[in-house]
C-alpha positions as CSV (number, residue, x, y, z in Angstrom):
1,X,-42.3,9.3,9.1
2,X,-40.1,11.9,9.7
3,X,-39.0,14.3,6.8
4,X,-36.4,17.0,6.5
5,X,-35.5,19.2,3.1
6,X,-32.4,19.8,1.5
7,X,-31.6,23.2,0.9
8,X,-29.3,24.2,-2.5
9,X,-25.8,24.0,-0.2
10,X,-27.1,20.6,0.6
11,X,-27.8,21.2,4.3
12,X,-30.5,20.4,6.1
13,X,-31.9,20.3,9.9
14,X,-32.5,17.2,11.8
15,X,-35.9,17.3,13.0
16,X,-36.3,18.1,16.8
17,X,-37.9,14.2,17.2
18,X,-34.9,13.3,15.6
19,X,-32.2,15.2,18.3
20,X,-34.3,14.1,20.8
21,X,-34.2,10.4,20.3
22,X,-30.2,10.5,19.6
23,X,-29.8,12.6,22.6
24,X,-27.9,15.6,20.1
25,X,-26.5,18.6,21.7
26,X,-24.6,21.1,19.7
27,X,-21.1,20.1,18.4
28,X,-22.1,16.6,18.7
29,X,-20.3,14.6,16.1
30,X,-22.6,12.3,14.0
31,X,-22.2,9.1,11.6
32,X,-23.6,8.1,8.2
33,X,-23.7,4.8,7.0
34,X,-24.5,4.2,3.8
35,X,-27.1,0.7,3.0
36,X,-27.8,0.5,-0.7
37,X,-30.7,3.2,-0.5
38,X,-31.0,3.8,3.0
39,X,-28.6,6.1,5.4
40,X,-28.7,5.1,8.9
41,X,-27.6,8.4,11.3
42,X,-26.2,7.7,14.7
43,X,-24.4,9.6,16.9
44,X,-20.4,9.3,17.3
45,X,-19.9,7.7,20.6
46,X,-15.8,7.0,20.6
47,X,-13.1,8.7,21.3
48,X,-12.7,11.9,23.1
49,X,-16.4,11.3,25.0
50,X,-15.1,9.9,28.0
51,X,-11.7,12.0,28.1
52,X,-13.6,15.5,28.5
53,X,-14.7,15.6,31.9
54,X,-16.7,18.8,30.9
55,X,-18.9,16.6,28.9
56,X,-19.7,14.1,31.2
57,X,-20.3,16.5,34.0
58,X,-22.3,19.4,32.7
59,X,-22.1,21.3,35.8
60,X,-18.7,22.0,35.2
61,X,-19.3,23.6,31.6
62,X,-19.6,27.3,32.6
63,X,-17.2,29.6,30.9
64,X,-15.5,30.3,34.5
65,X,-14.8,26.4,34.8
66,X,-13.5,26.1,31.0
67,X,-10.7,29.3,32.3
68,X,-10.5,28.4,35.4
69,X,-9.0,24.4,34.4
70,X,-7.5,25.0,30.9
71,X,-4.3,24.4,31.8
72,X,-4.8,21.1,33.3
């Protein structure tokens, strides 16, 4: 089992196994679903994922790239 704690402005870090499973990066949205006493967490998969060609195709991330197309 995997355990994480709360701190007092009720945050928390997802454990590392956790990320690694749901494939997280940073600024990845997430989703909670509420079950009677359970959560379930999964990772936001609609919408603008397949309209950003910069998260698709990593290699065309760098800062340069981001100037370089923001006006298209």
């Amino acid at each position: 089992m995997i355990v994480s704690k709360l701190t007092s402005k009720a945050q928390t870090t997802i454990p590392q196994p956790v990320r690694a499973a749901l494939r997280l990066e940073p600024g990845d949205e997430l989703l909670y679903q509420i079950d009677e006493r359970r959560v379930i967490l999964t990772k936001a998969g609609g919408g603008g994922a397949t309209d950003d060609p910069f998260r698709t195709f990593r290699e065309w991330g760098s800062e340069a790239d981001t100037k370089a197309y923001a006006g298209l």
